[in-house]
C-alpha positions in Angstrom: 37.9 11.9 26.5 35.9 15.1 27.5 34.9 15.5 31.3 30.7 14.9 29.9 31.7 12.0 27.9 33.2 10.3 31.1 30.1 11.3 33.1 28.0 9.5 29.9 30.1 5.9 30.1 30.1 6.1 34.3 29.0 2.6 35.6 25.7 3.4 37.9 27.2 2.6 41.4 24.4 -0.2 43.1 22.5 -1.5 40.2 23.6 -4.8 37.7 24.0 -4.2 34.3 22.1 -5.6 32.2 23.9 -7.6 29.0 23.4 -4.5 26.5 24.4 -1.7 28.8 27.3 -3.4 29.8 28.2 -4.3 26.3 28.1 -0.9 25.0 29.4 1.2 28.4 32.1 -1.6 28.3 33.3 -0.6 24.8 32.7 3.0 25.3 34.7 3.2 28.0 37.5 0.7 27.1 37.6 3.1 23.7 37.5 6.3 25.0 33.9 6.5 23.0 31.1 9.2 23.8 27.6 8.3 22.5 28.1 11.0 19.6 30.9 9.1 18.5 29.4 5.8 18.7 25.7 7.2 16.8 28.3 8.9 14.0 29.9 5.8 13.4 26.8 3.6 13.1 24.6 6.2 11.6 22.3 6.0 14.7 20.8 8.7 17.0 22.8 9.7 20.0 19.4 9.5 21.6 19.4 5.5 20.1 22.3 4.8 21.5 22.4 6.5 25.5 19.0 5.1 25.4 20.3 1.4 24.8 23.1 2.0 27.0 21.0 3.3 30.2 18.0 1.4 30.1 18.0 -1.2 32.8 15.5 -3.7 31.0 14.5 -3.2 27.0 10.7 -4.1 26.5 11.4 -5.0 23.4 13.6 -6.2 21.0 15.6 -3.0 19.1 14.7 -2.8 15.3 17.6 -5.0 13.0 18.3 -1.9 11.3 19.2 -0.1 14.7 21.4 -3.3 16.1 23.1 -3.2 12.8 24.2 1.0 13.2 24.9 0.1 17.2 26.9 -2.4 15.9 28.9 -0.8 13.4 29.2 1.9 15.5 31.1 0.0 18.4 32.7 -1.9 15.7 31.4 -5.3 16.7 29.8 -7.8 15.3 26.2 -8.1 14.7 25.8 -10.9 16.6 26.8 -10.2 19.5 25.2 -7.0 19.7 22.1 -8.8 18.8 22.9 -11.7 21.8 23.1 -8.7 24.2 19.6 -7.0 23.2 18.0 -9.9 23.7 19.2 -11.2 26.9 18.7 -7.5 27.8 14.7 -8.0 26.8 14.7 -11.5 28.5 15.1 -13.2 24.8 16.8 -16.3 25.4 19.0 -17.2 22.1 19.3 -20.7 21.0 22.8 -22.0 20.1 22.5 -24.3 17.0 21.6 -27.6 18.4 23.6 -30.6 17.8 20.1 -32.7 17.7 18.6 -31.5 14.0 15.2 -32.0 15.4 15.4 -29.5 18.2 16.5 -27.4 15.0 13.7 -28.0 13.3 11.2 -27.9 16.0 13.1 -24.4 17.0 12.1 -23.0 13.6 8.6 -24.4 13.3 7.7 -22.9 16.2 8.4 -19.5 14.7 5.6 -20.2 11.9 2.8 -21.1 14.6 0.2 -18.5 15.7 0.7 -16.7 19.0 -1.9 -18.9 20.6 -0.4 -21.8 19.4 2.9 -21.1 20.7 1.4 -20.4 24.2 -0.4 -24.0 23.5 2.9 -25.1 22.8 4.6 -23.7 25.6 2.2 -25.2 28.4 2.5 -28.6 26.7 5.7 -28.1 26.6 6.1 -27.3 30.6 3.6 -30.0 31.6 6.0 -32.5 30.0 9.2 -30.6 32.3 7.4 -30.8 35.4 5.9 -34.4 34.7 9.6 -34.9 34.5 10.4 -33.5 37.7 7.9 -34.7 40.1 9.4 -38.0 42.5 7.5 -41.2 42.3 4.4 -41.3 44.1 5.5 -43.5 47.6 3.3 -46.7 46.3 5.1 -47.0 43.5 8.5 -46.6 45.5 7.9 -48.8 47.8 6.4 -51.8 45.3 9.8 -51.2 43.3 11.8 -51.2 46.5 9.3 -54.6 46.9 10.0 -56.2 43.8 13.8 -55.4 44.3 14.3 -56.7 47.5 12.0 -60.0 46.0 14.1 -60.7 43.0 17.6 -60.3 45.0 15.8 -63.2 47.2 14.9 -65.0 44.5 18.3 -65.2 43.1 19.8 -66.2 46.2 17.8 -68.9 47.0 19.0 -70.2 43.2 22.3 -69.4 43.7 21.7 -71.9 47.3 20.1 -74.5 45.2 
Protein backbone atom coordinates (compact mmCIF):
# COMPACT_ATOMS: atom_id res chain seq x y z
CA UNK A 1 0.00 0.00 0.00
CA UNK A 2 1.37 3.48 -1.12
CA UNK A 3 2.54 5.90 1.66
CA UNK A 4 -0.95 8.39 0.40
CA UNK A 5 -3.13 5.42 0.51
CA UNK A 6 -2.17 4.81 4.26
CA UNK A 7 -2.50 8.51 5.04
CA UNK A 8 -6.31 8.12 3.21
CA UNK A 9 -7.37 4.85 5.61
CA UNK A 10 -5.56 6.64 8.95
CA UNK A 11 -8.15 6.43 11.89
CA UNK A 12 -8.76 10.36 13.01
CA UNK A 13 -6.96 10.20 16.40
CA UNK A 14 -9.95 11.77 19.15
CA UNK A 15 -13.11 11.52 17.28
CA UNK A 16 -15.72 8.11 17.18
CA UNK A 17 -16.40 6.77 14.13
CA UNK A 18 -19.34 6.71 13.02
CA UNK A 19 -20.94 3.04 11.69
CA UNK A 20 -20.12 3.83 7.83
CA UNK A 21 -16.66 5.27 8.23
CA UNK A 22 -15.63 2.60 10.32
CA UNK A 23 -17.12 0.03 8.04
CA UNK A 24 -15.34 1.17 5.04
CA UNK A 25 -11.77 2.47 6.76
CA UNK A 26 -12.10 -0.91 8.58
CA UNK A 27 -12.08 -2.83 5.25
CA UNK A 28 -9.73 -0.52 3.58
CA UNK A 29 -7.31 -0.92 5.88
CA UNK A 30 -7.65 -4.65 6.78
CA UNK A 31 -7.32 -4.94 2.66
CA UNK A 32 -4.66 -2.94 1.92
CA UNK A 33 -7.57 -0.79 -0.20
CA UNK A 34 -7.00 3.00 -1.34
CA UNK A 35 -10.31 4.79 -2.29
CA UNK A 36 -9.31 4.45 -6.03
CA UNK A 37 -9.32 0.97 -5.65
CA UNK A 38 -12.44 0.66 -3.75
CA UNK A 39 -14.51 3.49 -6.46
CA UNK A 40 -12.86 1.04 -9.47
CA UNK A 41 -14.22 -1.84 -8.10
CA UNK A 42 -17.72 -0.60 -7.44
CA UNK A 43 -17.93 1.74 -10.32
CA UNK A 44 -18.23 4.73 -7.87
CA UNK A 45 -16.34 8.05 -7.60
CA UNK A 46 -13.28 8.24 -5.59
CA UNK A 47 -14.83 11.43 -4.52
CA UNK A 48 -18.16 9.04 -3.43
CA UNK A 49 -16.36 6.92 -1.61
CA UNK A 50 -13.50 9.28 0.67
CA UNK A 51 -16.60 11.33 1.11
CA UNK A 52 -18.59 8.27 2.83
CA UNK A 53 -15.56 7.28 4.58
CA UNK A 54 -14.75 10.85 6.25
CA UNK A 55 -17.85 12.26 6.94
CA UNK A 56 -18.60 12.18 10.59
CA UNK A 57 -22.50 12.26 10.26
CA UNK A 58 -24.39 11.66 6.64
CA UNK A 59 -27.53 14.04 6.34
CA UNK A 60 -28.93 11.78 4.31
CA UNK A 61 -29.40 8.51 3.29
CA UNK A 62 -26.68 7.64 0.13
CA UNK A 63 -28.62 6.90 -3.22
CA UNK A 64 -29.30 2.70 -3.58
CA UNK A 65 -27.40 2.82 -6.67
CA UNK A 66 -24.28 4.30 -4.73
CA UNK A 67 -24.58 1.69 -1.65
CA UNK A 68 -24.81 -0.89 -4.25
CA UNK A 69 -21.12 0.31 -6.08
CA UNK A 70 -19.62 0.98 -2.24
CA UNK A 71 -20.71 -2.27 -1.77
CA UNK A 72 -19.39 -4.12 -4.50
CA UNK A 73 -16.53 -2.30 -4.20
CA UNK A 74 -15.54 -3.45 -0.64
CA UNK A 75 -16.86 -6.70 -1.58
CA UNK A 76 -19.65 -6.87 1.02
CA UNK A 77 -22.88 -7.33 1.04
CA UNK A 78 -25.49 -4.84 0.40
CA UNK A 79 -26.99 -5.09 3.49
CA UNK A 80 -24.70 -4.33 5.62
CA UNK A 81 -23.37 -1.53 3.79
CA UNK A 82 -26.91 -0.25 3.83
CA UNK A 83 -27.19 -0.97 7.92
CA UNK A 84 -24.04 1.19 8.20
CA UNK A 85 -25.37 4.33 6.14
CA UNK A 86 -28.18 4.46 8.04
CA UNK A 87 -27.06 4.21 11.44
CA UNK A 88 -24.47 6.71 10.10
CA UNK A 89 -27.67 9.22 9.18
CA UNK A 90 -29.37 8.24 12.49
CA UNK A 91 -31.82 5.65 10.48
CA UNK A 92 -32.67 3.13 12.91
CA UNK A 93 -33.22 -0.37 10.88
CA UNK A 94 -35.86 -2.68 11.96
CA UNK A 95 -35.00 -6.32 12.32
CA UNK A 96 -38.00 -8.50 11.04
CA UNK A 97 -40.25 -8.65 13.97
CA UNK A 98 -41.37 -11.97 15.35
CA UNK A 99 -45.02 -10.14 16.10
CA UNK A 100 -46.48 -9.96 12.19
CA UNK A 101 -48.41 -6.98 13.32
CA UNK A 102 -45.41 -4.76 14.23
CA UNK A 103 -44.52 -5.98 10.55
CA UNK A 104 -47.39 -4.79 9.22
CA UNK A 105 -47.76 -1.65 11.16
CA UNK A 106 -43.81 -1.10 10.19
CA UNK A 107 -44.80 -1.03 6.42
CA UNK A 108 -48.01 0.89 6.68
CA UNK A 109 -46.37 3.53 8.13
CA UNK A 110 -44.19 3.94 5.03
CA UNK A 111 -47.49 4.68 2.88
CA UNK A 112 -48.76 7.53 5.29
CA UNK A 113 -48.13 11.26 4.47
CA UNK A 114 -45.26 13.02 6.30
CA UNK A 115 -47.72 14.74 8.59
CA UNK A 116 -49.28 11.66 9.34
CA UNK A 117 -46.25 9.95 10.38
CA UNK A 118 -45.35 12.92 12.68
CA UNK A 119 -49.16 12.40 13.93
CA UNK A 120 -48.18 8.96 14.29
CA UNK A 121 -45.04 9.44 16.00
CA UNK A 122 -46.49 11.79 18.85
CA UNK A 123 -49.27 9.24 19.46
CA UNK A 124 -47.05 6.95 19.42
CA UNK A 125 -44.67 8.63 22.25
CA UNK A 126 -47.63 9.78 24.31
CA UNK A 127 -48.54 6.05 24.74
CA UNK A 128 -44.39 5.38 25.78
CA UNK A 129 -44.41 7.95 28.33
CA UNK A 130 -48.05 7.23 29.65
CA UNK A 131 -46.22 3.98 30.12
CA UNK A 132 -43.49 5.34 31.99
CA UNK A 133 -44.88 7.73 34.43
CA UNK A 134 -45.26 6.03 38.40
CA UNK A 135 -48.68 5.92 39.83
CA UNK A 136 -49.95 9.05 41.11
CA UNK A 137 -49.44 8.57 45.29
CA UNK A 138 -53.43 8.36 45.81
CA UNK A 139 -53.65 5.62 43.87
CA UNK A 140 -50.54 3.91 45.56
CA UNK A 141 -51.56 4.38 48.63
CA UNK A 142 -55.48 3.08 48.11
CA UNK A 143 -53.73 -0.10 46.50
CA UNK A 144 -51.28 -0.40 49.29
CA UNK A 145 -54.99 0.24 51.34
CA UNK A 146 -56.93 -2.39 49.73
CA UNK A 147 -53.86 -4.75 50.04
CA UNK A 148 -53.20 -4.42 53.50
CA UNK A 149 -57.52 -4.79 53.85
CA UNK A 150 -57.84 -7.98 51.99
CA UNK A 151 -54.65 -9.69 53.73
CA UNK A 152 -56.83 -8.75 57.00
CA UNK A 153 -59.73 -9.93 55.74
CA UNK A 154 -58.36 -13.31 55.05
CA UNK A 155 -56.85 -13.70 58.30
CA UNK A 156 -59.69 -13.05 60.24
CA UNK A 157 -61.38 -16.14 57.96
CA UNK A 158 -58.54 -18.21 58.30
CA UNK A 159 -59.19 -17.36 62.60
CA UNK A 160 -62.82 -18.16 62.18
Amino acid sequence: MSQLAQMQVSTVTNAALNALQDLVRGRLERQGWSYGDVARRGGIPRSTVHHLATTDRLVRMPQPTTLEGLARGLELPLDVVRRAAAEACGIHVYEAAPDPEVDVLIASLQQLSTQDRRHVAALVESLLERGRQPEPADSAAEAAGAAAGAAESAEDASEA
